[in-house]
Structure formats: C-alpha cells, structure tokens
N, C-alpha and C positions, 0 to 999 in steps of 0.2 A: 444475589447475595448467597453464600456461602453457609449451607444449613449449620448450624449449633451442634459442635456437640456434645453428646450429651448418654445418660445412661450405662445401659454394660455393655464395654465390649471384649471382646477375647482372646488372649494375646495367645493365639491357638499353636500345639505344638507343631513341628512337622516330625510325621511320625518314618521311622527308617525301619527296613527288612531285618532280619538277623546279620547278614553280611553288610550291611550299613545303606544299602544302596537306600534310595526313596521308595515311599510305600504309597502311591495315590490312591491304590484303593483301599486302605484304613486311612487313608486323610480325607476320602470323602466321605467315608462312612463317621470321621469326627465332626466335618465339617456339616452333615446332617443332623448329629447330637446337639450341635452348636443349633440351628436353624429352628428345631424342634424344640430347642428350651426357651426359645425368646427373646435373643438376645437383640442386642440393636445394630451388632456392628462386630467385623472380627479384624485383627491385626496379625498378617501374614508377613512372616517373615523376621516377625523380630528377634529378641534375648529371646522368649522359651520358645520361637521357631528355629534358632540355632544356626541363625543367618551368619554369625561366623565360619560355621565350618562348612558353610554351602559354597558347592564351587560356581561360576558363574551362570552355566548352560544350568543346573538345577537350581540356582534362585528363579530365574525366567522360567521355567517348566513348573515348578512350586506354584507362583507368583500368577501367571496365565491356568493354571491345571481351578484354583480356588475362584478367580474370577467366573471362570465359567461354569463351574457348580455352583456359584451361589446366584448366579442371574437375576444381579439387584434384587434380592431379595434385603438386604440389610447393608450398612454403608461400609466401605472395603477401607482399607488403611494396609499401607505397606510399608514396611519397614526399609528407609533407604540412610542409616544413618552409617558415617564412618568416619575415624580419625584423619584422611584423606578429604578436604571441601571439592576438591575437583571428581571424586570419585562419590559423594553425596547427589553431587549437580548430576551426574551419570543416573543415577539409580533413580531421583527426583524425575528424570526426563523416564525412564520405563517404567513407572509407575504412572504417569499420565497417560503416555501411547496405552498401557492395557487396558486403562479404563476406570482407576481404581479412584476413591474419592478424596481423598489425602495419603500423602508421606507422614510417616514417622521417621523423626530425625533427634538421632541420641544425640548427648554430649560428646564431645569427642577424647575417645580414652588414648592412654600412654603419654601422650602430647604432653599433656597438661597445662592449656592454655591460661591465659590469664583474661579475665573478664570480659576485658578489652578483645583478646580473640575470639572466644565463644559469641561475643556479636558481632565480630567481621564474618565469623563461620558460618553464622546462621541468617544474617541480613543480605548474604554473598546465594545464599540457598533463594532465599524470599525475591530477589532482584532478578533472579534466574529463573527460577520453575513458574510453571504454567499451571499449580498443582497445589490447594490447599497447604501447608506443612501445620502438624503438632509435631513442639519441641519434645524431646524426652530430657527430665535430667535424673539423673540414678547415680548420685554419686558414688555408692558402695562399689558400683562394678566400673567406675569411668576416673575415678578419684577425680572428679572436675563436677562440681558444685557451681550451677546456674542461680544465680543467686538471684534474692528477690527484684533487685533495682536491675540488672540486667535482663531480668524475664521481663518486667515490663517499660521496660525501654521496645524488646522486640516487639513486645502485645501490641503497638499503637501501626508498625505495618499490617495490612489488609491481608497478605497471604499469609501470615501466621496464625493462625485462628486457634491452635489450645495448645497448652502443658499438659506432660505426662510427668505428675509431680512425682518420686518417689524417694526423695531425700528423708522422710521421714522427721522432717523439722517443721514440727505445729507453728511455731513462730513464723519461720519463712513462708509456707504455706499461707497463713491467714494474711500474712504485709501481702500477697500478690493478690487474692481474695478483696480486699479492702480496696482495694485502689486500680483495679487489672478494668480496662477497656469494655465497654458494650460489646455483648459478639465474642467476647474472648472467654474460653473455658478453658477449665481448670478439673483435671480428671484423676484421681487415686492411681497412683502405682503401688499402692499398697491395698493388698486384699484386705488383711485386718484394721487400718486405718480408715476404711471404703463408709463406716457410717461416721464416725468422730467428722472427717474432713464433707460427706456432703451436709452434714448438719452445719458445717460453720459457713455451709454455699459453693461447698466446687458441684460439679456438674453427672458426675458417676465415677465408673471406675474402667481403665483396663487391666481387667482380672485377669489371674494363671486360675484359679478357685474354678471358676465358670469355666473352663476347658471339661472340669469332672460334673456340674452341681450347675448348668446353664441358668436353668429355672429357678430356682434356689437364691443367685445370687444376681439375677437380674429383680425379680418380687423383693432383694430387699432395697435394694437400690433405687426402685419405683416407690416403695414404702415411706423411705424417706426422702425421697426431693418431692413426697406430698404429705411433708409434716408428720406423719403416723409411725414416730418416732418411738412408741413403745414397742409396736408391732417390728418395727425396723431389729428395734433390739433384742428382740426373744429371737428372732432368724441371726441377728450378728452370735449371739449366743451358743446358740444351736451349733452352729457352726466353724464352732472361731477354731476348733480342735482343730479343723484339717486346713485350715486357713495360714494357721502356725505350723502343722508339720509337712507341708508343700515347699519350704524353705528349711528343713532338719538339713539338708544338704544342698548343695548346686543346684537352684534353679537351669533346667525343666528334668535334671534326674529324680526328684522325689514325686512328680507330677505325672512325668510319664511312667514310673511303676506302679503310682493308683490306678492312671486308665489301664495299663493291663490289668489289675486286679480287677478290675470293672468289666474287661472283656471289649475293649473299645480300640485299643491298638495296643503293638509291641513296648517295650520300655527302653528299646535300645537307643542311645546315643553313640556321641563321635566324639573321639579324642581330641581336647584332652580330660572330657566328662566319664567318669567311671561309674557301672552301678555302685546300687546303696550296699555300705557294708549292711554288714548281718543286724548289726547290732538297731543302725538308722531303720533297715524294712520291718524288724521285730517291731519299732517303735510306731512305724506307719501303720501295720496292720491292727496294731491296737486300736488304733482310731479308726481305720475304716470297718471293723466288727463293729466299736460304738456306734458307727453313723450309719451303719445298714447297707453299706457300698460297698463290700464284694460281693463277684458278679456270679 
C-alpha cells in the first residue's frame, strides 16, 4: 500500500549560475537545508523548480543529481506535469526508473480543457504509470480549474493518491475534504492557507516557505495535524510576512532572492522570469530584517 501523504514537503528551487547554467553544488547545499530542517518530503522539479524552462538532458541531471543526495532520506516527488498527456506519460515513466516515490502532475495549461479532459488526462496518466501520481491544480498559473466533482471522481483510482490543492477556494477544498476516499490526501499549495486548510483535515503542505524556513514551517504543520492549534497559530503568525511576500512577484523570483539574502544559493532565474524590481526587493528586505533572515 501506497504510504499517505502527508506533512511538509518542498517544492525546492533549482538553483542556476550567474550565466543560467545549473548549479548542483548550491542545490545540494539547499537540498541539505531542506534535510537538516525536517522536512518530510521534497518536490523536484516542479513551478518553483522552473521545470519549464529546463531543457530535457538538465531535468534528468536535476531529477537523478537530488535522488541521490538525498538517499531515502525523506520521500521524493517529481514534477512530470505538461499540457502534452503523452509527454506526462514520458516524464511519469523517468520518474519511476530513478527511483523517486511519486509524480507530480499539474493541470494542463494553455489547453484549456474541459473537465471532461482533465480526467481523460490524468486517468490516461493513472492507467499508465507504474508510479504513485499527486494531481496538482493551480488554476492561477494553468487557467484550468480541477474541480471538486472531477478530483474525486479521480481519488477513487488507486494510483492517484493526493491533491496539490492550490486554487485557493475554501469551498472547493473542504467539498473534496468531505467526501475524498480513504488513502487520499489532500496537501496546501498555499503556504498561507497551510494552517486554515489542515485544520478543516487536508494532510500538510507543499511549501515554497520551507525552501527558506524548513523547520519553521514543518513544527507548524506537525502542530496542527495534532490539534495544538494555538501553538499552530502564533508560528502561522509569526510568519505569515514572508509567507505573503514570496509571491510580491513570479513565483520562485521572490524565493530565490531571499535564499540569497540568506546565503543559500544564487537568485538567478531564466527567461521569461526577471529579477525583482527595486521597488518588490526594498519590500522583501523589509520582512527579512523583521524575521532575522538575512544571512
């Protein structure tokens, strides 16, 4: 049976050189932050690993370089989602051969399928792979909304085992909540929604947050899936500042300029992500003086 899951895990950047090239040795050295905070689980490859603009030979080198720094130590997730089902089914299959313990499979953007599609697309994945799959739906970045009755239509196949909710509709969220399958989880794609949604019963979160703040934002996620729900809220609190300004711009540009402010890796990105105007990093740095994170 198909471990739960469950807790924090880290939709970790991949971090690039000055000249754009990949950077493994600050992605091990994040991948270590990650490991050393506690977390339960990391997700390689996906939206703030910037799996769009990886060309193929560097998603395999990314994808294989993290497996084997992190030597089960915590459960692997790889990002194999694309508006392409036949190039999903590709990615689902080199996520198994490395070794890793589920796919992450977004909605499919530009398309814009209709309901009807999104469950040929993803039951077309489930019939196929050999490999756990969590759905992702993010409508903001896919314009294609997984809706509640279509998420659990999927939930009831055996290899689809979680949602990466991050549509940001309490409604939709708690109708999947309410009525989603034994065995099926239900995981925050919203850093700051991460305690409201596991108090109504999803399962944790995969955080951008925890790429800076591992420890931090895995104790509070632990906090509350054991009730200690005030405790939960003085750390949501504490924290909600850089929670909310992680998203002042393009996710993973305002993420990856903290961890450099932090000394953890570069802040470069690939086009078509530009750094933070002046105006966004003056704002960033305000909150990282509050919170005691620059490095």
């Amino acid at each position: 049976m198909t471990e739960l899951v469950q807790g924090t895990y880290t939709a970790i950047v991949t971090p690039f050189a000055e000249g754009g090239a990949v950077n493994l040795d600050a992605f091990g050295k994040l991948i270590d932050h990650q490991l050393e905070g506690g977390v339960g689980g990391l997700v390689v490859c996906g939206t703030t690993g910037e799996r769009a603009t990886l060309h193929d030979d560097e998603y395999r080198r990314v994808a294989t370089y993290a497996i084997k720094r992190v030597t089960k130590r915590v459960r692997m997730v790889l990002g194999t989602g694309s508006n392409d089902t036949a190039q999903s089914l590709e990615a689902n299959a080199i996520a198994q051969d490395l070794g890793y313990d589920y796919a992450l499979s977004v909605c499919p953007y530009y398309n814009k399928p209709t309901q009807e599609g999104l469950y040929a697309h993803f039951m077309r994945q489930a019939d196929t792979a050999k490999i756990p799959i969590i759905l992702y739906n993010v409508p903001g970045r896919t314009c294609s909304n997984l809706s509640a009755e279509t998420c659990l239509r999927l939930a009831k196949h055996d290899r689809l085992v979680a949602v990466k909710e991050a549509s940001g509709n309490l409604d939709q969220i708690m109708a999947i909540l309410a009525a989603r399958p034994e065995g099926f989880s239900v995981m925050s794609g919203d850093d700051a929604l991460t305690l409201a949604m596991v108090s109504l019963g999803a399962d944790g979160v995969i955080s951008v947050a925890s790429n800076e703040i591992p420890a931090e934002m895995t104790r509070l996620v632990d906090l509350a899936r054991a009730g200690r729900i005030e405790e939960a809220r003085s750390l949501h609190y504490r924290w909600l500042p850089l929670l909310n300004i992680n998203f002042v711009e393009s996710n993973p540009v305002p993420v990856k300029y903290v961890l450099s402010k932090m000394g953890l890796c570069g802040s470069t990105t690939r086009l078509p992500l530009v750094p933070l105007t002046e105006a966004s990093a003056a704002k960033v740095d305000r909150v990282l003086v509050q919170l005691g994170l620059m490095a």
